[in-house]
N, C-alpha and C positions, 0 to 999 in steps of 0.2 A: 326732295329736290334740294340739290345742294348751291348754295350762291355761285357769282360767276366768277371766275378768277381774274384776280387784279394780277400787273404784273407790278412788284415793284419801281422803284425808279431810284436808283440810289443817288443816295443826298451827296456824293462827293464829285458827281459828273461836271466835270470842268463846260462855263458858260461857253457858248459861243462866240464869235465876234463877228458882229453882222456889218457889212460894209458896203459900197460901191462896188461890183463889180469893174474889171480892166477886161482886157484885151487878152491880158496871161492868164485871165480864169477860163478862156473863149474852150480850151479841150476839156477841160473840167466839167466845165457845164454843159457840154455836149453830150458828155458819160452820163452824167446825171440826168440830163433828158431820156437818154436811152433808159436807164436803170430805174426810174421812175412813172414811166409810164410807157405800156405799151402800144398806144394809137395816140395821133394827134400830137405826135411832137415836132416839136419848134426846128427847122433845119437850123442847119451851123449858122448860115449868111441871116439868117432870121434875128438868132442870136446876136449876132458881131453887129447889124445894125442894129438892133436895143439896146447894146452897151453904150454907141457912138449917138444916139438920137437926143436930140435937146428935148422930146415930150415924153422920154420913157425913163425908167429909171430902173437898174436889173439890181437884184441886193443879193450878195454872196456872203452864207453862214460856213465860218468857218471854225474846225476843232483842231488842239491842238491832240495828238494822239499820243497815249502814253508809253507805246512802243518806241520811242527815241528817234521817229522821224524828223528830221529838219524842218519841214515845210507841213502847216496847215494840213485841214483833209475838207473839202470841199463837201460837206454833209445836208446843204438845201442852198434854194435859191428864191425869189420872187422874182417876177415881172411885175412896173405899175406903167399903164399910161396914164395921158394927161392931153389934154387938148385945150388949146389956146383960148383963153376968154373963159372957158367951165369950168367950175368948182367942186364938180365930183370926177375922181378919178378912176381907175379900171384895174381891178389887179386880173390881169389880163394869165399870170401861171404863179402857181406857188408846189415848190416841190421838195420833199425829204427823202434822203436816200432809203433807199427800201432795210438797211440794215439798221437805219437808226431809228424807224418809226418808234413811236411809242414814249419816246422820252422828252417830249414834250417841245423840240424842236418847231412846230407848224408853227406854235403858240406862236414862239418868240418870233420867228418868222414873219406871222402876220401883224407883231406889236411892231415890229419894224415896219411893215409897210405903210402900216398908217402913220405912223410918226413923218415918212418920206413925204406920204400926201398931204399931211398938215402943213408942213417945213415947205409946201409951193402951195399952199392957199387953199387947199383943196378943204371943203368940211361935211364931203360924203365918199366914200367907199362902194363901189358895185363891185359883183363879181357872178361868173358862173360856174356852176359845177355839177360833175355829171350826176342824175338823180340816184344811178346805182353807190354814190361814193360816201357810203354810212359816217366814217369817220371823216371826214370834210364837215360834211350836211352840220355833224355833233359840234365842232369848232366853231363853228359861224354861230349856229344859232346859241352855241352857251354866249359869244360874245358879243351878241345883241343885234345880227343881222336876220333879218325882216325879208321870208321871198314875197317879191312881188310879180314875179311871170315865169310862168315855162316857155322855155324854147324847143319846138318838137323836133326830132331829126338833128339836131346840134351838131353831138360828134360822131366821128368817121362812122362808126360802125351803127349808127339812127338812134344812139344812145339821148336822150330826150335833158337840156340843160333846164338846172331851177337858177331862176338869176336872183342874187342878196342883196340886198344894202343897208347901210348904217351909215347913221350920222357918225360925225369924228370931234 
């Protein structure tokens, strides 16, 4: 039986730049909802009020691409909320384009969210994710989130959510 194959991840991959989401990433991230997940995605207006909401906060990871484009390429995103008076917050979507998976993008991603929910008080993280979603589940729990409930029936399709949390 031979080991599993790793894929490389070469060392010269330009970082990302995780940021605020605006208003001009609103069709970007809508691609990316599509191209990221097939059920359960976020409509546009969904979107565009997250970006506008004083208790959410959308973070857009962006590359610059070596092919000589002008403009960024919109390669992941997070959703967090946040509700008035509580100190744990919700990363309510985190998403990688399906063409960059693997390079470690979630990582940075989710060290972004939490720095967000630290930077408004927050000093827990929850989140849910479908139980089918191997490489999710591996991220969370290498970084030290803890499930503590299933939710049956979850998403669209009766797919059953594990909910996480960690301290921040």
């Amino acid at each position: 039986m031979s080991a599993p194959i790793r894929h490389a991840v070469a060392v010269d991959l330009p970082e990302p730049v995780i940021r605020a989401a605006t208003l001009a990433d609103l069709d970007a991230l809508v691609a990316l909802e599509h191209a990221a997940f097939a059920t359960d995605r976020a409509e546009r207006r969904a979107i565009r009020h997250a970006i506008l909401s004083p208790t959410m906060d959308v973070l857009a990871a962006l590359l610059d691409v070596p092919d000589g484009a002008p403009d960024p390429v919109l390669v992941g995103a997070a959703v967090l909320e946040r509700r008035r008076g509580s100190r744990i917050a919700r990363l309510a979507s985190i998403a990688v384009a399906p063409n960059r998976g693997g390079l470690g993008l979630g990582g940075k991603i989710l060290d972004a969210a939490e720095a967000q929910a630290r930077a408004h008080g927050c000093d827990r993280l929850r989140l849910e994710v479908r139980a089918d979603n191997g490489a999710g589940i591996r991220l969370y729990e290498r970084r030290g989130y803890v499930r503590f409930a299933v939710r049956p029936d979850y998403y669209e399709d009766g797919m059953e959510a594990w909910r996480y949390e960690r301290a921040l």
